[in-house]
C-alpha positions as CSV (number, residue, x, y, z in Angstrom):
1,X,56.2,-13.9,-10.1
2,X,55.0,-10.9,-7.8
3,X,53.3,-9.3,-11.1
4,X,51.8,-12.5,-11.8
5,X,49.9,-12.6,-8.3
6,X,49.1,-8.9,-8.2
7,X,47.3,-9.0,-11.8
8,X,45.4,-12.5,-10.6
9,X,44.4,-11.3,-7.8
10,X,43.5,-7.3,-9.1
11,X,41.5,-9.1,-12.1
12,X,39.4,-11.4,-9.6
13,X,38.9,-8.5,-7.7
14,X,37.9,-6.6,-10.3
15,X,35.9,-9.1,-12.3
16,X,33.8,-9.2,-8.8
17,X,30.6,-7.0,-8.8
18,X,27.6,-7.0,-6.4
19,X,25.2,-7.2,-8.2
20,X,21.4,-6.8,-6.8
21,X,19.4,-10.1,-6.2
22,X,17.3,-10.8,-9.1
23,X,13.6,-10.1,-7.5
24,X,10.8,-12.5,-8.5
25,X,8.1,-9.4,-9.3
26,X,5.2,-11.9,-10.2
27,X,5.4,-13.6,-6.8
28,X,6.2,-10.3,-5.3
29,X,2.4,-8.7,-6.8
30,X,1.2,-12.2,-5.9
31,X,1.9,-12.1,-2.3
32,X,0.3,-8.2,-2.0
33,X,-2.3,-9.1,-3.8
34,X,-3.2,-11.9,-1.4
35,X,-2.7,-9.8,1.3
36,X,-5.0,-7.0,0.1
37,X,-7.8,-9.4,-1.0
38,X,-7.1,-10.3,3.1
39,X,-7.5,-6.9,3.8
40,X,-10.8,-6.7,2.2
41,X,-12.3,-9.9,3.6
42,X,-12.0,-8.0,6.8
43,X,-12.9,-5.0,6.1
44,X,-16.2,-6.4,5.0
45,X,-16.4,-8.4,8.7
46,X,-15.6,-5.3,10.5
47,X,-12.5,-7.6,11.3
48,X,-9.3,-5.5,10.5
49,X,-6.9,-7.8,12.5
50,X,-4.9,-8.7,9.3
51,X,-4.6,-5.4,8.3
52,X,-3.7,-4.2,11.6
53,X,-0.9,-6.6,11.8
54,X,0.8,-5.4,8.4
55,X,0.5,-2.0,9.7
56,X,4.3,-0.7,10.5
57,X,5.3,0.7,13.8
58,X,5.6,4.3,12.3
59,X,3.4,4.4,9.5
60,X,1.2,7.3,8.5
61,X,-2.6,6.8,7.2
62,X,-4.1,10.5,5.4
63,X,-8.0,10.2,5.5
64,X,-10.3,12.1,3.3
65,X,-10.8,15.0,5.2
66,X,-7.6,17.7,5.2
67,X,-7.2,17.6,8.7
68,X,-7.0,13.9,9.5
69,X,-3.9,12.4,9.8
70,X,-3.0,8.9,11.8
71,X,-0.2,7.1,13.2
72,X,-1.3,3.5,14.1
73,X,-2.5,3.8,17.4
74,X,-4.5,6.5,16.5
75,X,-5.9,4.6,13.4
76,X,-6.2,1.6,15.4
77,X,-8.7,4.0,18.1
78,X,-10.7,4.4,15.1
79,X,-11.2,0.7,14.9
80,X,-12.3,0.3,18.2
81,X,-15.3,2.0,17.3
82,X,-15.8,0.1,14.2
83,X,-17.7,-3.0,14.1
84,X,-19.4,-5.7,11.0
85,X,-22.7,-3.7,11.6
86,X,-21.5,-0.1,10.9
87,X,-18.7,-1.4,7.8
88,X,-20.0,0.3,4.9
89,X,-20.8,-2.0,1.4
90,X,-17.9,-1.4,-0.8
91,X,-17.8,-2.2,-4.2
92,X,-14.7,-2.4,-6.0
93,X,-14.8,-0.6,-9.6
94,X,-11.0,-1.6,-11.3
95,X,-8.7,-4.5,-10.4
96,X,-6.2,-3.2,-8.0
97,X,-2.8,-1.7,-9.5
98,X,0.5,-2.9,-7.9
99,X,3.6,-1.9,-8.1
100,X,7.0,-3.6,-7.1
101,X,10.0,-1.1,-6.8
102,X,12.9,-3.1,-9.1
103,X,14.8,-3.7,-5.7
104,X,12.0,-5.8,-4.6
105,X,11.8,-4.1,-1.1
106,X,9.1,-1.5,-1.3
107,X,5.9,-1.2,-3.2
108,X,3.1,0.5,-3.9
109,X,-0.8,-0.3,-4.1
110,X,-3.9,1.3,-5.6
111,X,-7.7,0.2,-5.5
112,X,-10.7,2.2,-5.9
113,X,-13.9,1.7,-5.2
114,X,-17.2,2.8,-3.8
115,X,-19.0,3.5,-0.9
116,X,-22.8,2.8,-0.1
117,X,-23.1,6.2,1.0
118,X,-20.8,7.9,-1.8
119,X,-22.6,6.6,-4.4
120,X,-21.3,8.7,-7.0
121,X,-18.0,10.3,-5.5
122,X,-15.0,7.2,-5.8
123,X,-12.8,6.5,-3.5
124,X,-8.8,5.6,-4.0
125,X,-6.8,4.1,-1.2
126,X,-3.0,4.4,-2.0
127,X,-1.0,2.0,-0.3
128,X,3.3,2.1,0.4
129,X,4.3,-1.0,1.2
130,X,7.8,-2.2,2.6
131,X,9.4,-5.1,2.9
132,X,10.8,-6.2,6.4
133,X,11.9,-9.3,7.8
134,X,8.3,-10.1,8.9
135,X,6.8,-9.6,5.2
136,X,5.4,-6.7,3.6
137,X,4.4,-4.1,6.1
138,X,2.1,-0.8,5.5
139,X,4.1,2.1,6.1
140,X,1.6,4.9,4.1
141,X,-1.9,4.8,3.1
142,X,-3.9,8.0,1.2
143,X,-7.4,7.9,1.1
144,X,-9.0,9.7,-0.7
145,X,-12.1,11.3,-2.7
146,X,-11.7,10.7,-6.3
147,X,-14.4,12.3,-8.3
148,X,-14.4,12.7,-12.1
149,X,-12.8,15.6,-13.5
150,X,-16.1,16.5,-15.1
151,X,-17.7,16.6,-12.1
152,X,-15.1,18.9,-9.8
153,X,-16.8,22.2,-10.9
154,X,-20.3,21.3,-9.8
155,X,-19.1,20.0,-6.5
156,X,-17.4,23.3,-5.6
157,X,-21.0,25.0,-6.9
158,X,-22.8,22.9,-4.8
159,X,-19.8,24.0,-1.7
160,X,-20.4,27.4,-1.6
């Protein structure tokens, strides 16, 4: 009778596992994609408040230039100075690339475009995104210079 218990209760507690939560990716890419398009609503206002309230406490942005790297405060200085007047025209070139780590919790998003006054030198803006209690927040962005591979020779020319 003793055996009988023991194996009953070793085989439920075997059989158990814990498995991961099935994540939903489509609504997961829905739901950054709708934030981003958010983000660059604003960005074309001069308004950044909705990306400045996805921004995570710690988070790191990289600009283009080797030297400049942010925390959010000092991103958020940058702003300041920002207004709809001085936002540059951006013009997206490719839809936006998203991807949704198979736990569901962190993710990361691409868009490139360009800039009234980089014409012909992209941009690509790499995003890492995680996922909190209070939605998906920004904990890195890269941005960065993207030129054609063709074209990296004649911009070093032109640099010295």
């Amino acid at each position: 009778m003793i055996l009988a218990a023991f194996l009953l209760f070793a085989g439920m507690a075997l059989g158990q596992t814990n498995a991961p939560a099935k994540v939903d990716m489509e609504a997961e890419k829905a739901a950054l994609n709708d934030l981003m398009d958010k983000f660059d609503e604003g960005f074309k206002k001069g308004d950044a408040s909705v990306f400045v309230s996805a921004l995570a406490e710690d988070m790191l942005i990289c600009g283009t230039d080797p030297s400049e790297f942010w925390n959010k405060q000092e991103y958020l200085g940058l702003y300041d100075q920002q207004s709809e007047a001085t936002m540059p025209e951006i013009t997206f070139m490719d839809d936006r690339v998203i991807k949704v780590a198979p736990d569901g919790n962190s993710a990361v998003v691409v868009s490139q475009f360009v800039i009234e006054w980089s014409p012909k030198i992209p941009w690509r803006n790499a995003y890492h995104f995680i996922k909190t209690e209070d939605g998906w927040k920004v904990f890195f962005v890269n941005i960065a210079f993207v030129p054609k591979n063709e074209h990296i020779g004649i911009i070093n020319e032109a640099i010295e």
